[in-house]
PDB file of N, CA, C and O in Angstrom:
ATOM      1  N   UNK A   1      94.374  67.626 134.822  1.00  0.00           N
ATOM      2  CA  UNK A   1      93.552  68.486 134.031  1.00  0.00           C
ATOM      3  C   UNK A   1      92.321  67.760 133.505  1.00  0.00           C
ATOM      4  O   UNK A   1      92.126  66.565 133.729  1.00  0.00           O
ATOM      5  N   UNK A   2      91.538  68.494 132.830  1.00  0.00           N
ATOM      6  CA  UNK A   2      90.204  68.044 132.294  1.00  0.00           C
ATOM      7  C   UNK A   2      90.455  67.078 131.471  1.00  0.00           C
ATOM      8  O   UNK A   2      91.670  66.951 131.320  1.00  0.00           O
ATOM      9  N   UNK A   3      89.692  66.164 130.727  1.00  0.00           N
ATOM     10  CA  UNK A   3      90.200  64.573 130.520  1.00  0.00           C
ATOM     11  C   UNK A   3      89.782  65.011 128.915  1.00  0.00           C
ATOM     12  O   UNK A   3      90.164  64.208 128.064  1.00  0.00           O
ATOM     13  N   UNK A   4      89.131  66.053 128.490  1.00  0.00           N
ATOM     14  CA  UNK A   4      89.195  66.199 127.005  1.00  0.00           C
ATOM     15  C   UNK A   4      90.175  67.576 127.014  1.00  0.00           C
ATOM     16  O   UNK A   4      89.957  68.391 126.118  1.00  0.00           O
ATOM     17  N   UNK A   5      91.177  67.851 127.926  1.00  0.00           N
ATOM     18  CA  UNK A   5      92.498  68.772 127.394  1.00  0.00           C
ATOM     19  C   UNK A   5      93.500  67.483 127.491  1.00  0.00           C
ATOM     20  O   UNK A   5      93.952  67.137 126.400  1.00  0.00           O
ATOM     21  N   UNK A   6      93.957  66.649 128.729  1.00  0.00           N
ATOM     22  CA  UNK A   6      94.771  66.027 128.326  1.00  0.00           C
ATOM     23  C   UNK A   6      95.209  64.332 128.685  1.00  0.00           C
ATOM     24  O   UNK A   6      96.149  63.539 128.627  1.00  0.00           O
ATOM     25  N   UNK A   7      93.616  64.474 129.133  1.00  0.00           N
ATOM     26  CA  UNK A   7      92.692  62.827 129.535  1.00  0.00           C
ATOM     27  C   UNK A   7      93.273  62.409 130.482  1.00  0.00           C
ATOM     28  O   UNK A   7      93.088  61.192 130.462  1.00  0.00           O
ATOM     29  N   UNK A   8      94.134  62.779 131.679  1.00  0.00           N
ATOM     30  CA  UNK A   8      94.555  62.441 132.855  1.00  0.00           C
ATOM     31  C   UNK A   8      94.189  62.679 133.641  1.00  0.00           C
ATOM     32  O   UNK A   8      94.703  62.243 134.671  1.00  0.00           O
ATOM     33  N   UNK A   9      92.991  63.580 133.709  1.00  0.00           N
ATOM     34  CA  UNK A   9      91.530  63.824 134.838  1.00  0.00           C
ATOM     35  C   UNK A   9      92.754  64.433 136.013  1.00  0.00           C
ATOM     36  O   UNK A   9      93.893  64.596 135.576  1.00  0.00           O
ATOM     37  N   UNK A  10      92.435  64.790 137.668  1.00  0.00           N
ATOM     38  CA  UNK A  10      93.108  65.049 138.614  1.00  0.00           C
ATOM     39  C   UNK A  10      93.497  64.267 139.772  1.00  0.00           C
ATOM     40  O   UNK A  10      92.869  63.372 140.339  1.00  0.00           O
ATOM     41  N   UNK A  11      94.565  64.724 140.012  1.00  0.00           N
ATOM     42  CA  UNK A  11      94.817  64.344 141.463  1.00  0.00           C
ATOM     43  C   UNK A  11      95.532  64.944 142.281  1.00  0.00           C
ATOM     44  O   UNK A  11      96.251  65.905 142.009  1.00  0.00           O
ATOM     45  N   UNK A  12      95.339  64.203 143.831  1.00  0.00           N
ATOM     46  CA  UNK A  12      95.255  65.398 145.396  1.00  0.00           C
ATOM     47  C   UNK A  12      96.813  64.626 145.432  1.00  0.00           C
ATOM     48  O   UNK A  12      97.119  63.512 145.008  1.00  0.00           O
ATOM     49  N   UNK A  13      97.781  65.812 146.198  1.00  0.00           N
ATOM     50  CA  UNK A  13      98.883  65.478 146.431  1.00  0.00           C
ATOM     51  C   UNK A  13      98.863  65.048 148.033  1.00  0.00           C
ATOM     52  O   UNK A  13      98.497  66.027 148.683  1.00  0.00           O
ATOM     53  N   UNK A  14      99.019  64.399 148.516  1.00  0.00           N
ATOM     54  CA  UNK A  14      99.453  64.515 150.129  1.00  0.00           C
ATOM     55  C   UNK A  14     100.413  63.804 150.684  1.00  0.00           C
ATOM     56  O   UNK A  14     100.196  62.603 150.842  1.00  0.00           O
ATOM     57  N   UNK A  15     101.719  64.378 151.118  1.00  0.00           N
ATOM     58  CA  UNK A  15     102.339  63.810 151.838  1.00  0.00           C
ATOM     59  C   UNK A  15     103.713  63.702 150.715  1.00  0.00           C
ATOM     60  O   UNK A  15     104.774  63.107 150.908  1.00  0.00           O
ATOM     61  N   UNK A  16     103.284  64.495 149.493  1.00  0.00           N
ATOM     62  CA  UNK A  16     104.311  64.254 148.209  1.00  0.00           C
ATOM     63  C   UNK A  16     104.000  63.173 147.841  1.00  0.00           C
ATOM     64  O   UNK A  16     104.985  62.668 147.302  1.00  0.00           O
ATOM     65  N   UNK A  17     102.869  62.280 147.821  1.00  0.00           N
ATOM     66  CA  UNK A  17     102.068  61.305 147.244  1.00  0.00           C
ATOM     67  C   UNK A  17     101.176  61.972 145.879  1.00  0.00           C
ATOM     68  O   UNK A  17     100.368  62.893 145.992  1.00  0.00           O
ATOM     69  N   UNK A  18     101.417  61.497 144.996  1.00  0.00           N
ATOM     70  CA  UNK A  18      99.653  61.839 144.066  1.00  0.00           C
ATOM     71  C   UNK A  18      98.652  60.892 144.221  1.00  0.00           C
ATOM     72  O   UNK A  18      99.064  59.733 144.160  1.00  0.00           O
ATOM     73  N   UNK A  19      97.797  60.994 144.352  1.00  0.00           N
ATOM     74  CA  UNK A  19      96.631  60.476 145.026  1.00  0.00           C
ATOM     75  C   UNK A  19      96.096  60.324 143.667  1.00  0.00           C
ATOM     76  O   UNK A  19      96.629  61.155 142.933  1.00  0.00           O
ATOM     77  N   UNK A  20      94.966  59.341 142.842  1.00  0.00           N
ATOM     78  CA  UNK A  20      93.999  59.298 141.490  1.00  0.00           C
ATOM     79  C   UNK A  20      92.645  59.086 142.828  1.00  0.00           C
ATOM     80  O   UNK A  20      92.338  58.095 143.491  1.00  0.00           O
ATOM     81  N   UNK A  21      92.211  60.184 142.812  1.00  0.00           N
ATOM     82  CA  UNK A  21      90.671  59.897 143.328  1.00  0.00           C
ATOM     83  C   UNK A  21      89.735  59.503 142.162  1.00  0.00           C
ATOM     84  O   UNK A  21      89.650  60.060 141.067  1.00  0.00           O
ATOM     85  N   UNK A  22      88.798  58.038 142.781  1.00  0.00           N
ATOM     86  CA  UNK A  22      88.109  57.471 141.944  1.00  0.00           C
ATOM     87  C   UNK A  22      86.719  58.064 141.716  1.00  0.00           C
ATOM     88  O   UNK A  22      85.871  57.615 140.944  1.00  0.00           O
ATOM     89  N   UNK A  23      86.617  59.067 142.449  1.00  0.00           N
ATOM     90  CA  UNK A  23      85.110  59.885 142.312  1.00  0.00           C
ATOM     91  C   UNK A  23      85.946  61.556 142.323  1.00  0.00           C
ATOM     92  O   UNK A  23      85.806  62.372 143.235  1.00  0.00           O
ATOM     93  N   UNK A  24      86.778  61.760 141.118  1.00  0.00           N
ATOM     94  CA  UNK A  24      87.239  63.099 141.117  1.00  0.00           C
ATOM     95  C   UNK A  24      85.969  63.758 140.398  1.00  0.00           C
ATOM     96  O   UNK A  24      86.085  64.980 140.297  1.00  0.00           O
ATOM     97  N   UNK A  25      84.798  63.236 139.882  1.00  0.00           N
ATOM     98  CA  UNK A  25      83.666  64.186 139.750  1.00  0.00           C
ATOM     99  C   UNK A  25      82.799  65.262 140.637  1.00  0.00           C
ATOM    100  O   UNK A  25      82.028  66.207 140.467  1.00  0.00           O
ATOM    101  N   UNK A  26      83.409  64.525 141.675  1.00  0.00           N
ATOM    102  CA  UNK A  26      82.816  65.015 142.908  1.00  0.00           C
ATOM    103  C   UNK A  26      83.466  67.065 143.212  1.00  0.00           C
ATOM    104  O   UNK A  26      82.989  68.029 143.811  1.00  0.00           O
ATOM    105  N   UNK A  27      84.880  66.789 142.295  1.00  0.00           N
ATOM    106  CA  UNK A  27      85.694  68.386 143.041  1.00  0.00           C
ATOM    107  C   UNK A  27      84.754  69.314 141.743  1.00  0.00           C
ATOM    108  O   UNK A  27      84.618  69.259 140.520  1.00  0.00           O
ATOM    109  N   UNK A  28      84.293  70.080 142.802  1.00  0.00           N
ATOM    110  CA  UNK A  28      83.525  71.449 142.050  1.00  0.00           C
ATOM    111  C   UNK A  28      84.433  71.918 141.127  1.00  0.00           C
ATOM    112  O   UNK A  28      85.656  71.788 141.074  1.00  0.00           O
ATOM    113  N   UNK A  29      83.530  72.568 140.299  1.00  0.00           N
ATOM    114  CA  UNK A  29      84.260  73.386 138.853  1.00  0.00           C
ATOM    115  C   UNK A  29      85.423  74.266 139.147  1.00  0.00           C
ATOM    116  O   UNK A  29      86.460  73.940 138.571  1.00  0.00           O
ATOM    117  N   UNK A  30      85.470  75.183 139.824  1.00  0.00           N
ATOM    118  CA  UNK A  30      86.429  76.320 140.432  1.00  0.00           C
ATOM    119  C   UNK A  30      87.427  75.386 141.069  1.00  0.00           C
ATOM    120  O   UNK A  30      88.374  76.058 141.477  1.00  0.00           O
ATOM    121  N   UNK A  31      87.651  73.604 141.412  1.00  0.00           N
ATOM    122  CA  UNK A  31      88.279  73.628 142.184  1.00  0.00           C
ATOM    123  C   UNK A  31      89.585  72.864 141.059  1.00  0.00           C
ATOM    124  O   UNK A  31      90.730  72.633 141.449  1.00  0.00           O
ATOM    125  N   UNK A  32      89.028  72.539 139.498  1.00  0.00           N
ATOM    126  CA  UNK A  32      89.701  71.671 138.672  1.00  0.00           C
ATOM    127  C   UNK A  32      90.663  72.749 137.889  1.00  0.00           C
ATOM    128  O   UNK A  32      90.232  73.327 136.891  1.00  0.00           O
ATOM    129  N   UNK A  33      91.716  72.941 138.289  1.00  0.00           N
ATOM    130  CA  UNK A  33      92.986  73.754 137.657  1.00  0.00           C
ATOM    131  C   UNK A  33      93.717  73.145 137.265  1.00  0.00           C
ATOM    132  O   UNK A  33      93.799  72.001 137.710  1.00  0.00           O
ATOM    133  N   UNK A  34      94.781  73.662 136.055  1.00  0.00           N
ATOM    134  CA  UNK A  34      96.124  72.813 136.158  1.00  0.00           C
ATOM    135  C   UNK A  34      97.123  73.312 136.807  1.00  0.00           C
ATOM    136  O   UNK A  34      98.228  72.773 136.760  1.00  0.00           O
ATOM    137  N   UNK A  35      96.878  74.480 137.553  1.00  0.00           N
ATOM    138  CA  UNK A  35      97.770  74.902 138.771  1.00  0.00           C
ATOM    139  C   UNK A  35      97.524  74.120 140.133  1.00  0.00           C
ATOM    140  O   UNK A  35      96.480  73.573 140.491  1.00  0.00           O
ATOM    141  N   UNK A  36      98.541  74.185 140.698  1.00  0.00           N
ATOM    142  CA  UNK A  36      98.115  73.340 142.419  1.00  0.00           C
ATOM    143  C   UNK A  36      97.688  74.506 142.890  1.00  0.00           C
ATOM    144  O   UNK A  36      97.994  75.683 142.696  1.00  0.00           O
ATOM    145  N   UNK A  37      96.700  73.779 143.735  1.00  0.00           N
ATOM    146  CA  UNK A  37      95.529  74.771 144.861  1.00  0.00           C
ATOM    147  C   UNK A  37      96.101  74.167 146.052  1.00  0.00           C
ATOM    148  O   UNK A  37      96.735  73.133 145.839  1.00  0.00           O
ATOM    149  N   UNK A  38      96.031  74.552 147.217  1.00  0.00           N
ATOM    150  CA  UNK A  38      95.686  74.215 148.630  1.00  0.00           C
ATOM    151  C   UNK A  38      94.378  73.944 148.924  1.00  0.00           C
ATOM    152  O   UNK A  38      93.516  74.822 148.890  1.00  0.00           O
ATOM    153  N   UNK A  39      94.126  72.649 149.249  1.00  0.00           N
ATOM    154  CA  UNK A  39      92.951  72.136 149.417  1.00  0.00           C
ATOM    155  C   UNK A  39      92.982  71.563 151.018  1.00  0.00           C
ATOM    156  O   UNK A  39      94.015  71.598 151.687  1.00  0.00           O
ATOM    157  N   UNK A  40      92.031  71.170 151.397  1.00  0.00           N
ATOM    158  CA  UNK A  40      91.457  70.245 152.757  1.00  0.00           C
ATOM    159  C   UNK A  40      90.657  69.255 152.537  1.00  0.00           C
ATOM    160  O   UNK A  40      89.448  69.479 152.602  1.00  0.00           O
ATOM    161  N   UNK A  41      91.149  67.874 152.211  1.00  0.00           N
ATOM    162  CA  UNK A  41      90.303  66.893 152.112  1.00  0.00           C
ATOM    163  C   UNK A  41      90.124  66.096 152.563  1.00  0.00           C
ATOM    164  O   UNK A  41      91.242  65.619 152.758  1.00  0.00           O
ATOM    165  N   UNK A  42      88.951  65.026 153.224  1.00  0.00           N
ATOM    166  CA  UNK A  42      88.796  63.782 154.287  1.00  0.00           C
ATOM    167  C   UNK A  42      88.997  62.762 152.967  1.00  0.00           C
ATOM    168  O   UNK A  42      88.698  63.026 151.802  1.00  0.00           O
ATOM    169  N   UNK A  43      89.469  61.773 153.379  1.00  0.00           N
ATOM    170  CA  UNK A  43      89.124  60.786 152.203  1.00  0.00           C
ATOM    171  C   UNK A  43      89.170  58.874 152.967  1.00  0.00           C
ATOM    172  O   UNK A  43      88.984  58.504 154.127  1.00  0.00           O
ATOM    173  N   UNK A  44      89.488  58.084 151.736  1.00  0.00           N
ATOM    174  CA  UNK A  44      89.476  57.185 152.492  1.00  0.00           C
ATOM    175  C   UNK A  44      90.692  56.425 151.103  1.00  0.00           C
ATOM    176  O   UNK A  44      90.751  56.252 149.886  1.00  0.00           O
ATOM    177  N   UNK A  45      91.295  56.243 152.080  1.00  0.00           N
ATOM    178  CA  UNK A  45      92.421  54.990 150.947  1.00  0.00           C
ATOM    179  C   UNK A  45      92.149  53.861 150.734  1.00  0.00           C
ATOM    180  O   UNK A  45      91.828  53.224 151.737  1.00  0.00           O
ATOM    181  N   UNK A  46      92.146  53.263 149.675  1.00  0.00           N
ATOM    182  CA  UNK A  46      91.528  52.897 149.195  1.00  0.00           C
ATOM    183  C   UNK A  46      92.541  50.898 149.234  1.00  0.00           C
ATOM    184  O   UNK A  46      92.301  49.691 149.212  1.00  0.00           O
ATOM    185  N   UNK A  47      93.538  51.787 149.294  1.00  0.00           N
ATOM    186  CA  UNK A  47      94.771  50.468 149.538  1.00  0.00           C
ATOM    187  C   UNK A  47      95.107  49.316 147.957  1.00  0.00           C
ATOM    188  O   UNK A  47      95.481  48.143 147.941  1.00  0.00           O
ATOM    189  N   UNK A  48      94.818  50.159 146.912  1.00  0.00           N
ATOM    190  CA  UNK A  48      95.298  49.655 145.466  1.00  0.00           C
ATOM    191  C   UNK A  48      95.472  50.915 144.941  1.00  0.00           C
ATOM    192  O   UNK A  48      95.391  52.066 145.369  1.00  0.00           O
ATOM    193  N   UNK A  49      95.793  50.259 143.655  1.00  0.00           N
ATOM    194  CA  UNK A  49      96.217  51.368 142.455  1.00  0.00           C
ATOM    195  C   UNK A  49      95.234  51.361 141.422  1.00  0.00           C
ATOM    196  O   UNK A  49      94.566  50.405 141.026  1.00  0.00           O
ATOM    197  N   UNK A  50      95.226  52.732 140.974  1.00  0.00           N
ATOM    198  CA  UNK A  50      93.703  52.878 139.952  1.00  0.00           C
ATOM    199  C   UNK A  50      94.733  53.170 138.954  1.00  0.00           C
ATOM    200  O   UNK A  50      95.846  53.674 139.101  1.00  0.00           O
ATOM    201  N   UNK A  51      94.188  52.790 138.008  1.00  0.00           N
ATOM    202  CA  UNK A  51      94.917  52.996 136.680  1.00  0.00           C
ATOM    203  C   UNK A  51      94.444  54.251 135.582  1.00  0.00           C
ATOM    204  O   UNK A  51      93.235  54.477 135.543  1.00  0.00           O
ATOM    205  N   UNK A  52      95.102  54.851 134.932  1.00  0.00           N
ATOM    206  CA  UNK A  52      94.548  55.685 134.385  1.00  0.00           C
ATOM    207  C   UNK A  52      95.308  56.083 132.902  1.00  0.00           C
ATOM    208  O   UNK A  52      96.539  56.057 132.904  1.00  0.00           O
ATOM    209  N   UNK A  53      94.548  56.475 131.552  1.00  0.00           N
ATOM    210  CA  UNK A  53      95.203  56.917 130.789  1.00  0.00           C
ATOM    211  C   UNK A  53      95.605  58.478 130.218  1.00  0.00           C
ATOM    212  O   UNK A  53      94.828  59.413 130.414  1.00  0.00           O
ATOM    213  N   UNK A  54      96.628  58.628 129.643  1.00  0.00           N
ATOM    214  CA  UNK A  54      96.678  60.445 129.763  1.00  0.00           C
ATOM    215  C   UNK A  54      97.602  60.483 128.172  1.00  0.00           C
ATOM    216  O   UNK A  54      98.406  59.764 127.580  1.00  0.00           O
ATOM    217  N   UNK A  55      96.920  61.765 127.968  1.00  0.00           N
ATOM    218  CA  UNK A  55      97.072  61.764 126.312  1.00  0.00           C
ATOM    219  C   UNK A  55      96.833  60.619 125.226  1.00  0.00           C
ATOM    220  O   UNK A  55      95.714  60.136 125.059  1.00  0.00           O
ATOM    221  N   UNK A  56      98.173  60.134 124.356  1.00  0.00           N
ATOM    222  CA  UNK A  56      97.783  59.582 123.251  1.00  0.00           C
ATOM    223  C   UNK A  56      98.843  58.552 123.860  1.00  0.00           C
ATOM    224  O   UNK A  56      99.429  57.861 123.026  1.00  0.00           O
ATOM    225  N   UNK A  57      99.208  58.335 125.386  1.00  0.00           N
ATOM    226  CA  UNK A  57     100.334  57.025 125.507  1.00  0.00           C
ATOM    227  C   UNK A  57      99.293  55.521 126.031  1.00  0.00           C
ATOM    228  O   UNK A  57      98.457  55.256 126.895  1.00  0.00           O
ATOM    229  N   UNK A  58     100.049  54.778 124.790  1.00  0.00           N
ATOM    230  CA  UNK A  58      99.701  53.589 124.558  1.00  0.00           C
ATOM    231  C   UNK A  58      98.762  52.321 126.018  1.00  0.00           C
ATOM    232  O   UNK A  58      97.839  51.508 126.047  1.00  0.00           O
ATOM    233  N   UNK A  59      99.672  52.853 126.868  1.00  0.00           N
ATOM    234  CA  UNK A  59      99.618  52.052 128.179  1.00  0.00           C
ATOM    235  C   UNK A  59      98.900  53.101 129.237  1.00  0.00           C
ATOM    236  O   UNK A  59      98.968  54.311 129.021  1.00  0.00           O
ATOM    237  N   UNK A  60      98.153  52.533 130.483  1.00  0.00           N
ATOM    238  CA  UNK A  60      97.982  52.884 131.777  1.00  0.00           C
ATOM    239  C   UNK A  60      99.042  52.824 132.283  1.00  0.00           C
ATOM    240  O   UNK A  60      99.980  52.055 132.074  1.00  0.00           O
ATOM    241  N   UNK A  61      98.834  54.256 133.490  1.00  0.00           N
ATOM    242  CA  UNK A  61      99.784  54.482 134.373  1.00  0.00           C
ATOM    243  C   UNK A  61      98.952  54.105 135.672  1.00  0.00           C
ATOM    244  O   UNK A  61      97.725  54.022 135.626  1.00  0.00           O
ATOM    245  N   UNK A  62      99.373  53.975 136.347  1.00  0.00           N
ATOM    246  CA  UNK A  62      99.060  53.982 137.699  1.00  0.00           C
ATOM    247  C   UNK A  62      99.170  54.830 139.050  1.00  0.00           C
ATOM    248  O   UNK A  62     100.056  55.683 138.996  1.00  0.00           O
ATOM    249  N   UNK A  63      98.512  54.780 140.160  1.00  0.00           N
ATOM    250  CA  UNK A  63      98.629  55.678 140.865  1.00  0.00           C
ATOM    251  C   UNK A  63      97.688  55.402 142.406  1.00  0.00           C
ATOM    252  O   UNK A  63      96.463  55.276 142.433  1.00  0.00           O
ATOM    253  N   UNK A  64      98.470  55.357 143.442  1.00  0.00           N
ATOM    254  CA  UNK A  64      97.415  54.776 144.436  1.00  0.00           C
ATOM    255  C   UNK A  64      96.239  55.413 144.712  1.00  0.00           C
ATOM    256  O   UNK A  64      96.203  56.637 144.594  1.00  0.00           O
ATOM    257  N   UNK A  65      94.923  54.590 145.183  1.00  0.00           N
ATOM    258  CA  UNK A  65      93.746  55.010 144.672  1.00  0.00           C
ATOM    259  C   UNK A  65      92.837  55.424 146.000  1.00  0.00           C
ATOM    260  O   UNK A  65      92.624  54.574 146.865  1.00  0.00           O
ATOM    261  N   UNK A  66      92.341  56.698 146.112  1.00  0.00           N
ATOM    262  CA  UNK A  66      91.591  57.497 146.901  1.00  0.00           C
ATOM    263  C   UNK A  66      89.986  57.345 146.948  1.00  0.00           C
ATOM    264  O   UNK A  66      89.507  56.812 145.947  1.00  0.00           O
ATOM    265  N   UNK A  67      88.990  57.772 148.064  1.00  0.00           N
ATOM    266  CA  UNK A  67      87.937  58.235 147.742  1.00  0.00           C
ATOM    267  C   UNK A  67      87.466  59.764 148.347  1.00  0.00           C
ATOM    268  O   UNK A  67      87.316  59.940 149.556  1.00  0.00           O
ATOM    269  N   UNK A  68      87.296  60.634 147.534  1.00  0.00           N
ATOM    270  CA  UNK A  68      87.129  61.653 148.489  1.00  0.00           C
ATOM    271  C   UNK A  68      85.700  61.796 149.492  1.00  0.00           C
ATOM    272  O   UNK A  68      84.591  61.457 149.080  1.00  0.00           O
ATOM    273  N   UNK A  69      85.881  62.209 150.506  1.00  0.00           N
ATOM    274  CA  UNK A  69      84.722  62.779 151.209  1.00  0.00           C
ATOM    275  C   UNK A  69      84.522  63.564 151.487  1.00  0.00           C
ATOM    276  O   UNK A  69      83.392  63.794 151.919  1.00  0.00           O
ATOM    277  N   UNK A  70      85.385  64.416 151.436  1.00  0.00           N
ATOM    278  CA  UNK A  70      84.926  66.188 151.721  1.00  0.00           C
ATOM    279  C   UNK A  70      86.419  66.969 151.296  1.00  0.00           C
ATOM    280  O   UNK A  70      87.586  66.720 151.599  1.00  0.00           O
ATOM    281  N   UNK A  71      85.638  68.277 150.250  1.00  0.00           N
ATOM    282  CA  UNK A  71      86.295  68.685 150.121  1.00  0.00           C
ATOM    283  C   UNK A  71      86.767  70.231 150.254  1.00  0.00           C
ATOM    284  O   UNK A  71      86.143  70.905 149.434  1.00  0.00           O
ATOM    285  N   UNK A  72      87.768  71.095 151.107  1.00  0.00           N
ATOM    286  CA  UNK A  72      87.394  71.959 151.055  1.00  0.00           C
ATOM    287  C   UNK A  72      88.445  73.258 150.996  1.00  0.00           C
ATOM    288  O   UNK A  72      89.376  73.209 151.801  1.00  0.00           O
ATOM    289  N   UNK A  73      88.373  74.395 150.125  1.00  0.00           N
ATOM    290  CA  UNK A  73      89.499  75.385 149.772  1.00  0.00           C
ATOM    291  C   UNK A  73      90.209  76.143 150.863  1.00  0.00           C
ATOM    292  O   UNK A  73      89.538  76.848 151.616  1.00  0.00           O
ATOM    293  N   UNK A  74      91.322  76.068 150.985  1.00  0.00           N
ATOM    294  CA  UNK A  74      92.016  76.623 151.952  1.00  0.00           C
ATOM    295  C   UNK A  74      92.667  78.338 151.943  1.00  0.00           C
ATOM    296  O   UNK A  74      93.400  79.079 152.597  1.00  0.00           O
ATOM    297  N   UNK A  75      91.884  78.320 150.813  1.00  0.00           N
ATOM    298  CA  UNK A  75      92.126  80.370 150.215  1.00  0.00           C
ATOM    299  C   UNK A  75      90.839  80.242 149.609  1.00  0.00           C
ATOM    300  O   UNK A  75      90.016  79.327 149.637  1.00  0.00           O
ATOM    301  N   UNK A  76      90.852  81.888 148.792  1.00  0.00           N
ATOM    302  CA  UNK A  76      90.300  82.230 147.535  1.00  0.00           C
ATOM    303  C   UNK A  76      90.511  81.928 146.882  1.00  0.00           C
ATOM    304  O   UNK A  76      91.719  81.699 146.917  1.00  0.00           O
ATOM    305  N   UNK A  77      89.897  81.548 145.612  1.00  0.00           N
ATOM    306  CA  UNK A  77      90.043  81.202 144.010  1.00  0.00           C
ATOM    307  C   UNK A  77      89.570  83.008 143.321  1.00  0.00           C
ATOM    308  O   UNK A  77      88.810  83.811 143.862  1.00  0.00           O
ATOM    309  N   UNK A  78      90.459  83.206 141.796  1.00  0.00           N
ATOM    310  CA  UNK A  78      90.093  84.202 141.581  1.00  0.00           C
ATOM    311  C   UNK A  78      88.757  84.423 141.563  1.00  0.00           C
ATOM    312  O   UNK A  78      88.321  85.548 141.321  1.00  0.00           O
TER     313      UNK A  78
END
């Protein structure tokens, strides 16, 4: 979700992986939900872990680290 609702910004699932993309600025407005979407994305792995913080917990979590390159909806959005 959005990083001033619950500061854990997003990430792409693939493969039952969560992915932390390091340029998640890049996913258009319509595409940042806290529901899962079906998406189509090229990316590039990145082969480490990006760290990230979410809510008010003390420590980084981690999460292996993505770059996206294209991204694109696999339905309608309302």
């Amino acid at each position: 979700g959005e990083y001033d609702v619950d500061g854990c910004g997003f990430f792409v699932e693939i493969d039952s992986v969560q992915y932390k993309p390091e340029n998640e600025g890049i996913l258009p407005p319509q595409y940042r939900t806290s529901e899962p979407i079906d998406i189509t994305v090229q990316y590039i792995d990145l082969q480490y872990e990006i760290e990230f913080f979410c809510g008010d917990l003390p420590n980084a979590s981690k999460a292996p680290a993505i770059t996206l390159t294209s991204v694109d909806l696999n339905q309608d959005l309302p």
